[in-house]
MDTraj code that builds the backbone (N, CA, C; nanometers):
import mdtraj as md
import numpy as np

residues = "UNK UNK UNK UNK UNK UNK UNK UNK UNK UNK UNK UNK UNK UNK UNK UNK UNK UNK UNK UNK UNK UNK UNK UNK UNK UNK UNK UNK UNK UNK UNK UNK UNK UNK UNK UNK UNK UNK UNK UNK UNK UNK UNK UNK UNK UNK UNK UNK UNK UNK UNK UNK UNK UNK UNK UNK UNK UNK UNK UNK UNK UNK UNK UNK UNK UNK UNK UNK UNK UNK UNK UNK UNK UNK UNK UNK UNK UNK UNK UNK UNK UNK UNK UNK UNK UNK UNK UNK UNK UNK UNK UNK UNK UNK UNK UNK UNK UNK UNK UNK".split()
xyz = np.array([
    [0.6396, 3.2918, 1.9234],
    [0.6830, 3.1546, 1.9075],
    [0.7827, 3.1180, 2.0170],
    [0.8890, 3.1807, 2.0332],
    [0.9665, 3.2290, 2.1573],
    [0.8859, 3.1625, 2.3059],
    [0.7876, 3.2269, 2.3374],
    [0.7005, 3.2220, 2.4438],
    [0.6387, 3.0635, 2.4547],
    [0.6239, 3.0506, 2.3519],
    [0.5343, 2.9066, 2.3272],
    [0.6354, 2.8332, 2.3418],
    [0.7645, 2.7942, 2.3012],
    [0.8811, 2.7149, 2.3244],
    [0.9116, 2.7212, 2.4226],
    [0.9200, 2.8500, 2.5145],
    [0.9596, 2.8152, 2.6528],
    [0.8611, 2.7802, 2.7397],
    [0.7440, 2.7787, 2.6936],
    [0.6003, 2.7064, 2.8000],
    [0.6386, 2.5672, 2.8038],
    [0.6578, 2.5282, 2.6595],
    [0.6735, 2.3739, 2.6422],
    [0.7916, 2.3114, 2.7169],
    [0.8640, 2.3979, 2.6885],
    [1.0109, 2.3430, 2.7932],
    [0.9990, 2.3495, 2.9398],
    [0.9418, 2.3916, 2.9871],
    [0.8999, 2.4471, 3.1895],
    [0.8118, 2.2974, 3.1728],
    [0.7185, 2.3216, 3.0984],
    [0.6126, 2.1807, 3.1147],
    [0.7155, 2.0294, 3.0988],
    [0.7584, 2.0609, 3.0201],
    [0.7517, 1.8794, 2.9709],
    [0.6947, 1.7872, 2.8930],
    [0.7584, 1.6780, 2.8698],
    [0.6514, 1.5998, 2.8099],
    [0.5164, 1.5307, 2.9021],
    [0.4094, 1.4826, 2.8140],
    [0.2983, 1.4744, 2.9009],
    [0.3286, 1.3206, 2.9368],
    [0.4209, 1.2480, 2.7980],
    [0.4159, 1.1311, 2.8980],
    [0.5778, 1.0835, 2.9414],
    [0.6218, 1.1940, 3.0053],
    [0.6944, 1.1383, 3.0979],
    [0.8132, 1.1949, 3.0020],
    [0.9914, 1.1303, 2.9772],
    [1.0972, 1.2002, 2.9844],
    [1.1363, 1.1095, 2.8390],
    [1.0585, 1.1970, 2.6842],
    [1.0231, 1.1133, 2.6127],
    [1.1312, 1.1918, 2.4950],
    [1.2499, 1.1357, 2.4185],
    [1.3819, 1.1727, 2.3662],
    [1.3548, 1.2556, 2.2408],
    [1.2056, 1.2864, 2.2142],
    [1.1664, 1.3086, 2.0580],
    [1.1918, 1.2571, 1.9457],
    [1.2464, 1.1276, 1.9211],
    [1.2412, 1.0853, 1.8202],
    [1.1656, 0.9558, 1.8462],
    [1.0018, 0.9882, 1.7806],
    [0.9038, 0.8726, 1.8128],
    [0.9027, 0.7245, 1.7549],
    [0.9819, 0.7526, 1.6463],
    [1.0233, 0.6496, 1.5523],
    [1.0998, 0.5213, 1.5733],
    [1.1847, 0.5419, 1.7051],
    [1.2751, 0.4511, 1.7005],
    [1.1967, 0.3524, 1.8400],
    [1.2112, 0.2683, 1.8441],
    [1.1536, 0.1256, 1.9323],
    [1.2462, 0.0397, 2.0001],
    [1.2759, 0.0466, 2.1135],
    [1.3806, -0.0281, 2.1826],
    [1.3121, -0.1668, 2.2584],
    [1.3529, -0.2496, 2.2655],
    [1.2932, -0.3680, 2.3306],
    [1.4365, -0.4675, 2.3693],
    [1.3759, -0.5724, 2.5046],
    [1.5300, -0.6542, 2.5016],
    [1.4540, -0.7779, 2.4853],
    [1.5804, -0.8840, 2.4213],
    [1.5673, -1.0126, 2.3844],
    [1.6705, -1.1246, 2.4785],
    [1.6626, -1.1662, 2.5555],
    [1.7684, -1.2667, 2.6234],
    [1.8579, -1.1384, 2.6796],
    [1.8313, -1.0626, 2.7356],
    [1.9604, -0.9325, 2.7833],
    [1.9949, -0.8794, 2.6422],
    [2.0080, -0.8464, 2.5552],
    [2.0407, -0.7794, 2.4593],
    [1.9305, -0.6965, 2.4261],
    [1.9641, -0.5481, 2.4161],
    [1.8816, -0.4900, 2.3710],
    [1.8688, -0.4213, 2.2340],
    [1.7713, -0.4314, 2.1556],
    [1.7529, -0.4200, 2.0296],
    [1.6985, -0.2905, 2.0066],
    [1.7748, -0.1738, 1.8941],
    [1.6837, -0.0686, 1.8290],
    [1.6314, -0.0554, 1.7118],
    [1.4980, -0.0206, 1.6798],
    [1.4605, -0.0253, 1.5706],
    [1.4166, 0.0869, 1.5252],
    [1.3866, 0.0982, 1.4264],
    [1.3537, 0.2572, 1.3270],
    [1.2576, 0.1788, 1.2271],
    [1.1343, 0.2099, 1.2180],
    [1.0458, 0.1961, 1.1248],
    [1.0121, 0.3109, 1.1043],
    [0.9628, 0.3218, 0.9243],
    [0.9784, 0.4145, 0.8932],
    [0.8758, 0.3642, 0.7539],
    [0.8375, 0.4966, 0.6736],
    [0.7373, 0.4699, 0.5433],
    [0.7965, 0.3396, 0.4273],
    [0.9066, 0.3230, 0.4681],
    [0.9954, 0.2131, 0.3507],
    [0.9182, 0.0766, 0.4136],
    [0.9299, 0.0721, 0.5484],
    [0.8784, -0.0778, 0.6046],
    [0.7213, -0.1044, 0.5843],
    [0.6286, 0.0248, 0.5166],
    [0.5074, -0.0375, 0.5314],
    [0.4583, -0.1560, 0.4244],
    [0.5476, -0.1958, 0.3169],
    [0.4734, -0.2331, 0.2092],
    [0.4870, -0.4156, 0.3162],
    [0.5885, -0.4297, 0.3811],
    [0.6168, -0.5574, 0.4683],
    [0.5628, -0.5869, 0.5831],
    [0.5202, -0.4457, 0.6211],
    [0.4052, -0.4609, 0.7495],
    [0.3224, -0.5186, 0.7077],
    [0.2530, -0.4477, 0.5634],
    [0.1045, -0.4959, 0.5549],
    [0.0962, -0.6093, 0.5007],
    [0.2566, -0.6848, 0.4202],
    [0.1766, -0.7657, 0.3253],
    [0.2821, -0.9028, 0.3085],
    [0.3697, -0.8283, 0.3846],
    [0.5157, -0.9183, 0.4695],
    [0.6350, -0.9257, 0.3903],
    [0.7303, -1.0280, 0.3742],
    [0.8454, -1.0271, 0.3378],
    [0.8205, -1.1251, 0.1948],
    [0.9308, -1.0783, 0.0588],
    [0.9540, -1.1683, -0.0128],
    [0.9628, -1.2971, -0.0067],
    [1.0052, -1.4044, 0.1241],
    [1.0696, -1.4961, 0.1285],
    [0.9259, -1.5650, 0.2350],
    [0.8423, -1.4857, 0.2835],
    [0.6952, -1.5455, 0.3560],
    [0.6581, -1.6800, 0.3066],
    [0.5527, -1.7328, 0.3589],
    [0.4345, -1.8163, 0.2608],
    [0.3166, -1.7216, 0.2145],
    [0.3250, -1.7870, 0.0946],
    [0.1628, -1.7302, 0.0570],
    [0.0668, -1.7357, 0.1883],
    [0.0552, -1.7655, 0.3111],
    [-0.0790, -1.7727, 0.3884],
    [-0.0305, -1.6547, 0.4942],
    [0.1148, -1.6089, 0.4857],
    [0.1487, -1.4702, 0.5704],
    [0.1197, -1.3566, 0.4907],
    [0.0801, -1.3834, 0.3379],
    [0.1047, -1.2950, 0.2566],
    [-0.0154, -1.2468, 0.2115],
    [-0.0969, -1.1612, 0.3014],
    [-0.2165, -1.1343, 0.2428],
    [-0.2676, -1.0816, 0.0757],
    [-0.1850, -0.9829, 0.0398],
    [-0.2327, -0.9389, -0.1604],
    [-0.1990, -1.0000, -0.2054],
    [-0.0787, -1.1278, -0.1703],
    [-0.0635, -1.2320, -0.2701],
    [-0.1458, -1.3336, -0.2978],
    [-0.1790, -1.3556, -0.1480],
    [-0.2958, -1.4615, -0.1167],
    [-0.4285, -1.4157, -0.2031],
    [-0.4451, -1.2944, -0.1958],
    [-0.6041, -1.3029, -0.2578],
    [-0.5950, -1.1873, -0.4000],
    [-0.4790, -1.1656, -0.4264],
    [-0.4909, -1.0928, -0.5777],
    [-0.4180, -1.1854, -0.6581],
    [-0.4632, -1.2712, -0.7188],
    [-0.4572, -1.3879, -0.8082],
    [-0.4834, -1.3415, -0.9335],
    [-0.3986, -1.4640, -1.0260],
    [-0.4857, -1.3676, -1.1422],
    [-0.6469, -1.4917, -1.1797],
    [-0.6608, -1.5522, -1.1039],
    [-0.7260, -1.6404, -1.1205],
    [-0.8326, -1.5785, -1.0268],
    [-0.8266, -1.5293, -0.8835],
    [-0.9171, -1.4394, -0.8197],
    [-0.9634, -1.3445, -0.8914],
    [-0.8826, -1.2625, -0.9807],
    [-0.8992, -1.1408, -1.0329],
    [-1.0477, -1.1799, -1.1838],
    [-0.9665, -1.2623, -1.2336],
    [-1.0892, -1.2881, -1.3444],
    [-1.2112, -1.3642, -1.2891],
    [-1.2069, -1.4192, -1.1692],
    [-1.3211, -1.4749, -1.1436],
    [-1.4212, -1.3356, -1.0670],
    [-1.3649, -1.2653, -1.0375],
    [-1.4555, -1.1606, -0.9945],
    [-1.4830, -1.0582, -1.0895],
    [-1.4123, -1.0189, -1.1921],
    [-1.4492, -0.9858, -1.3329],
    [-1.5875, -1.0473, -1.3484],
    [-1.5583, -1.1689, -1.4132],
    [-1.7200, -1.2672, -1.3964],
    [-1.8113, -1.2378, -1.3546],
    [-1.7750, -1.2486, -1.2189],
    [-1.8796, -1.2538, -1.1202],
    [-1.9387, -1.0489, -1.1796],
    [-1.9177, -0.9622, -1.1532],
    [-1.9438, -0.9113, -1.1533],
    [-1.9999, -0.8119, -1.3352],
    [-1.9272, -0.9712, -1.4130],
    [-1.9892, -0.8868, -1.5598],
    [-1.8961, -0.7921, -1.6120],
    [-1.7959, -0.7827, -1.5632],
    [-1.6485, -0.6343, -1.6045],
    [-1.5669, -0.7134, -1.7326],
    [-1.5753, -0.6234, -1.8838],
    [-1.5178, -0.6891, -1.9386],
    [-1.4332, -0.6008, -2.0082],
    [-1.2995, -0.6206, -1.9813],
    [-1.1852, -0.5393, -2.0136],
    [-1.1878, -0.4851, -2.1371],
    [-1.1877, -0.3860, -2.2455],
    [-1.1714, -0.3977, -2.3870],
    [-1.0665, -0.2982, -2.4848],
    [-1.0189, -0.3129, -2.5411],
    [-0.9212, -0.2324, -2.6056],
    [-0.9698, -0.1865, -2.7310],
    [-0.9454, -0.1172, -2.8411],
    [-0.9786, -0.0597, -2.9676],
    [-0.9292, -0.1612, -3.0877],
    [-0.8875, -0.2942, -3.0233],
    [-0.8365, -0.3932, -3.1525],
    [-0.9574, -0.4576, -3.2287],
    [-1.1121, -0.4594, -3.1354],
    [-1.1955, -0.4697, -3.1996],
    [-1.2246, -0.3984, -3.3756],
    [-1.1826, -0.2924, -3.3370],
    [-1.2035, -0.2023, -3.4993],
    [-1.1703, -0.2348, -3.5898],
    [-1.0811, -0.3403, -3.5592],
    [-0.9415, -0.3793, -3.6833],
    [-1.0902, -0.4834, -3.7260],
    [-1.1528, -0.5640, -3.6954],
    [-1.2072, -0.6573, -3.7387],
    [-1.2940, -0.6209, -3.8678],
    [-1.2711, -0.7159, -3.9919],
    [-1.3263, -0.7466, -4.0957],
    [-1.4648, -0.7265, -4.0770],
    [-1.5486, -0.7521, -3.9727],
    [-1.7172, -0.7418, -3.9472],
    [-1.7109, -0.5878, -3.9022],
    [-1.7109, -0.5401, -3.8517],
    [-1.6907, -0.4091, -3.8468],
    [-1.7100, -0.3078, -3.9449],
    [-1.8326, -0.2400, -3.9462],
    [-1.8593, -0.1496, -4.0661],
    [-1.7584, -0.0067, -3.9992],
    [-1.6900, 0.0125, -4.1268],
    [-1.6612, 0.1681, -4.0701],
    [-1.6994, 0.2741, -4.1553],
    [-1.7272, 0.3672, -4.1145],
    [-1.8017, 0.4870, -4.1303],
    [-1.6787, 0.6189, -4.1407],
    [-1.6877, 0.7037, -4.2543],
    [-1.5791, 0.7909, -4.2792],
    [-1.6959, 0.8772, -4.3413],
    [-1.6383, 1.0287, -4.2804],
    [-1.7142, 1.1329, -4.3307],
    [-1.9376, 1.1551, -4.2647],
    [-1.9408, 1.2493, -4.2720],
    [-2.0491, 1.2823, -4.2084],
    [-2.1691, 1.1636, -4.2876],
    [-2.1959, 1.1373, -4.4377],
    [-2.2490, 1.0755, -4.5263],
    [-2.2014, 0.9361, -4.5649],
    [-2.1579, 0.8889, -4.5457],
    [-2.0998, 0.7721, -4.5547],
    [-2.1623, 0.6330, -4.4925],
    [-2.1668, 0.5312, -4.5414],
    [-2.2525, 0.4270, -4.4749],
    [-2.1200, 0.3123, -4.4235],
])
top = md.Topology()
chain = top.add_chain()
for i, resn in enumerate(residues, 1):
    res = top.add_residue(resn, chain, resSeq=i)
    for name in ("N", "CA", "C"):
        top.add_atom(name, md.element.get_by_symbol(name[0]), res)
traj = md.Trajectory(xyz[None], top)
């Protein structure tokens, strides 16, 4: 391992004189230069943006509706169901192997 660390160190980086920490993003704005650190916390705002957006920056808000959601239920015939059916008066229930 020894050997392999010092190959890497004689070589270099391949692209050029690069600080190892890939994470952080420097850019300038009007002469000021800005650092940033993105990181697994920022993806839910990458993908889907900020609390304070419009709905039309906001893609899962934009199209997971609950009004989208049941219309594709529909569309596709999916019908949610729970065990409260049983409770119902029409409902024959059946107890024991013989029983009607």
């Amino acid at each position: 391992a020894a050997n392999l660390e010092e190959y890497f160190l004689e070589q270099g980086d391949a692209d050029g004189d690069v600080d190892g920490n890939e994470d952080d993003f420097e850019f300038e704005v009007n002469g000021s230069v800005c650092n940033v650190k993105v990181d697994n916390c920022d993806l839910s705002a990458i993908v889907n943006g900020f609390p304070g957006d419009p709905v039309e920056l906001r893609p899962f808000d934009r199209v997971f509706t609950q009004q989208n959601i049941w219309s594709w239920w529909c569309k596709v015939r999916f019908l949610p169901m729970n065990r409260n059916l049983l409770k119902d008066g029409k409902v024959r229930q059946q107890f024991g192997e013989n029983a009607a």
